[in-house]
N, C-alpha and C positions, 0 to 999 in steps of 0.2 A: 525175396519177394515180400515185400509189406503185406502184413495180414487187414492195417486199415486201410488199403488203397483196393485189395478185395471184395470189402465192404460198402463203397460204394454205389451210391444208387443210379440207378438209369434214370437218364433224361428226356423227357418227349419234345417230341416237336412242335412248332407254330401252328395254330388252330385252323389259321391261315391255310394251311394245307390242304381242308377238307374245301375251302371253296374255290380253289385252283385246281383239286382232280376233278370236283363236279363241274367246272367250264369246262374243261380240256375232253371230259370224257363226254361231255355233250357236244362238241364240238365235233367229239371222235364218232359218236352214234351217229348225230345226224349227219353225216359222209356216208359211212355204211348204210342205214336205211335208205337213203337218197338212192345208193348204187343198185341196192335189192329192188326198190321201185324201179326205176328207168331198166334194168336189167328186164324183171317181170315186164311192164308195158311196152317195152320193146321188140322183146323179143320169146317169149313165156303164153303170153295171151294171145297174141297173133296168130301163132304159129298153133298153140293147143288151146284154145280160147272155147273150143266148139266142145270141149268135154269138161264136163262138169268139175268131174272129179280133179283135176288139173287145177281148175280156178281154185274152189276151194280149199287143196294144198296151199296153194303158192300165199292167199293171204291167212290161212293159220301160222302159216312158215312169216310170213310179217308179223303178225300181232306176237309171235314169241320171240323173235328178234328183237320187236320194241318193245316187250315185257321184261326183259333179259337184260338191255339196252339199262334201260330204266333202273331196274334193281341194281345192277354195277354201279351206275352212274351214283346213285342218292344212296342206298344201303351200305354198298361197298367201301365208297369215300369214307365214311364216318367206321365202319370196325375197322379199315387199314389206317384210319387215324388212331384210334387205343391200341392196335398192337403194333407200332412203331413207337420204338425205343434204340437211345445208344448210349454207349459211356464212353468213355475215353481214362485210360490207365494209362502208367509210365512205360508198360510194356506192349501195350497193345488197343486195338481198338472194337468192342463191336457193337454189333448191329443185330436188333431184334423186329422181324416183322413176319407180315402172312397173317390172311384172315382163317384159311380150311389148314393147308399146311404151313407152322410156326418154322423160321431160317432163321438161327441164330448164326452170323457170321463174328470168325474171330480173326482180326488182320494182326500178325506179329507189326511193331514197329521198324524190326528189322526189315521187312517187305517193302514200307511204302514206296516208292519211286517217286511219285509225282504227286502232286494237290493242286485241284483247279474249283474256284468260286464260279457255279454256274447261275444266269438266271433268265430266265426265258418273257418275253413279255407277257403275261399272264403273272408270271409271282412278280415282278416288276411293280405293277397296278396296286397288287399286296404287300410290299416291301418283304419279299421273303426273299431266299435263294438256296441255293444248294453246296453241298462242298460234296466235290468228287475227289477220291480215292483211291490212287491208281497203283496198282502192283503185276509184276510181270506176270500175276494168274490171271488178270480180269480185272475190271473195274467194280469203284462199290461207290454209293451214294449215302448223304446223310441229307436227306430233302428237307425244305419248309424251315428252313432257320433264319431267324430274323437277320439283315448284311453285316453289324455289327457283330453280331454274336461270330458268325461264320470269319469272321475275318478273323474274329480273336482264335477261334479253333484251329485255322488254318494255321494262325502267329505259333500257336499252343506247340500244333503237331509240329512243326517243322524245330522249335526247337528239341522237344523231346526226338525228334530223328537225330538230330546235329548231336546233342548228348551221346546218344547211345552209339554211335559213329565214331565218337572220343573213347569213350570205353574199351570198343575193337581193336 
């Protein structure tokens, strides 16, 4: 094992990234709130409307939904943006993220199975995308990388597989 290919350094993602979780995860709120209200007005108030204490729950239980809502959305975006990190070595690949609990994932080279460039209409808008990672334990993701770069990663990995395939 090369001692300078240990040394280096993790690479962040597309910036891009933080304003594609804030649509998606406001897109994802307002469905959920939507559902809590028409749930509440339908069927919540009607039925226990006549007790106070009922009412009063059901919009505390709102306002911290959409406080909650809110904070994930605009707070969370941006620390899961600083603590996403990856590198890419001859032997292996990982993945650093987690805002409360930090998941360093380590993928042997020998694992990968499959690489697929994913991009969703939202990173589209932002010319970001993703490269997924696929090994017979689970999938892994390297989100928010601009298509070029992802493409060359994807070129990257497959030949560092093929190599290490000759090796065996």
């Amino acid at each position: 094992m090369n001692i300078q290919n240990e040394l280096k350094t993790y690479e962040k993602i597309h910036k891009n990234a933080i304003k594609t979780w804030i649509i998606s995860k406001t897109i994802t709120s307002i469905i959920i709130i939507a559902i809590y209200i028409l749930v509440m007005q339908l069927f919540l108030i009607p039925k226990f409307g006549h007790i106070p204490l009922v009412k009063y729950i059901t919009y505390i239980l709102a306002l911290i939904i959409i406080s909650i809502s809110i904070a994930d959305t605009f707070v969370g975006s941006f620390l899961e943006y600083k603590q996403w990190k990856y590198a890419i070595f001859e032997d292996k690949v990982e993945l650093i993220k987690g805002i409360i609990i930090r998941e360093k994932t380590i993928i042997p080279m020998s694992r990968i199975q499959n690489l697929k460039i994913k991009q969703g209409p939202i990173q589209r808008i932002y010319k970001i995308t993703s490269v997924n990672i696929i090994t017979a334990g689970g999938h892994h993701e390297i989100p928010a990388l601009p298509v070029e770069k992802a493409e060359k990663i994807t070129k990257n990995l497959n030949l560092l597989i093929e190599a290490g395939e000759k090796i065996e």
